[in-house]
C-alpha positions in Angstrom: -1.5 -9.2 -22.8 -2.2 -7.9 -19.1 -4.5 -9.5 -17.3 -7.8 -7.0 -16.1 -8.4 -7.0 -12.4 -11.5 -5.4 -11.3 -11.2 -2.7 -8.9 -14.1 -1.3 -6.4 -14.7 1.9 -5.9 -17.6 4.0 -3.9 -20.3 5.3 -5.8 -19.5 9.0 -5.9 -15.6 8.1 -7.2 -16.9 6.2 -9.8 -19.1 9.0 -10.7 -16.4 11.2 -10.8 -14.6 8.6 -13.1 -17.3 8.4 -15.3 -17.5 12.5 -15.4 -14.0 13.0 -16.4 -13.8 9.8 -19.1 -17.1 11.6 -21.0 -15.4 14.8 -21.1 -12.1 14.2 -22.0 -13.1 11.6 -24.6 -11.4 8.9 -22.8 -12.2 5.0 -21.2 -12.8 5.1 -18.0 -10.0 2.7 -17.3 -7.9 4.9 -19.4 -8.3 7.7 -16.3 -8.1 5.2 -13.7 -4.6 4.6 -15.2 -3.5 7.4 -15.5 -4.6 8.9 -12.5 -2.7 5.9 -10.5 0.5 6.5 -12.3 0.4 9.9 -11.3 -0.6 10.0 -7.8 2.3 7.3 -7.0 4.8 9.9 -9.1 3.6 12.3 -6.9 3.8 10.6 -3.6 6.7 8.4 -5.1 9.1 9.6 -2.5 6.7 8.8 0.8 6.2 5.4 -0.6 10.3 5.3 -0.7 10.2 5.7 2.8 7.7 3.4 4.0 9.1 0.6 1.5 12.0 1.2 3.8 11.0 1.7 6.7 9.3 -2.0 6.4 12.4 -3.3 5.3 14.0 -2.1 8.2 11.4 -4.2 10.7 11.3 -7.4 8.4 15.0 -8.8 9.8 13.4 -12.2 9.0 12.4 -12.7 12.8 9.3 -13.8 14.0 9.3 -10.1 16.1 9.8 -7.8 13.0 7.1 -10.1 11.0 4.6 -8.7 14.2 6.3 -5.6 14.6 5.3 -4.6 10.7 2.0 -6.3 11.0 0.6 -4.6 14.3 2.5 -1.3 14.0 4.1 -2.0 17.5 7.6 -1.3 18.4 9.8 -4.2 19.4 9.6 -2.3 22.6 5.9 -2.7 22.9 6.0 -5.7 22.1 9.1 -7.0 24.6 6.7 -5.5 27.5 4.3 -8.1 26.3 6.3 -10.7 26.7 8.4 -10.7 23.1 8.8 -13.3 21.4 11.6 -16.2 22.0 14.6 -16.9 19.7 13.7 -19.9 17.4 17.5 -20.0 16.7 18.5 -20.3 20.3 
């Protein structure tokens, strides 16, 4: 059996949860779930490419952990001073 997380939602999306579970005779966690398989189907390939690109910055160095986290280049962050090489 899965385990039930809570989600939070604003007030006017749960309304709109609520609207669409009373008139198509569903739960209203039977919408959410279904509406979140489909909307990452639909966007399926954009979260491709970000999964990659943050591959691409985690190298498993201390710069591409901050590069990923901050959303600075390892340019940006080189004018800052970078970071030194624990590995020599």
């Amino acid at each position: 059996m899965a385990a039930v997380t809570p989600i939070k939602v604003d007030a006017s999306t749960d309304q709109l949860i609520s609207h669409a579970a009373h008139f198509l005779s569903r739960s209203k966690k039977d919408v959410v779930d279904t509406a979140v398989r489909e909307y990452i189907e639909n966007h399926r390939d954009e979260i491709q490419v970000a999964v990659t690109a943050a591959l691409k910055q985690l190298d498993g160095t201390l710069a591409g952990s901050v590069s990923l986290l901050t959303g600075m280049s390892r340019d940006e962050l080189d004018e800052l001073g970078g970071f030194a090489d624990p590995k020599g």
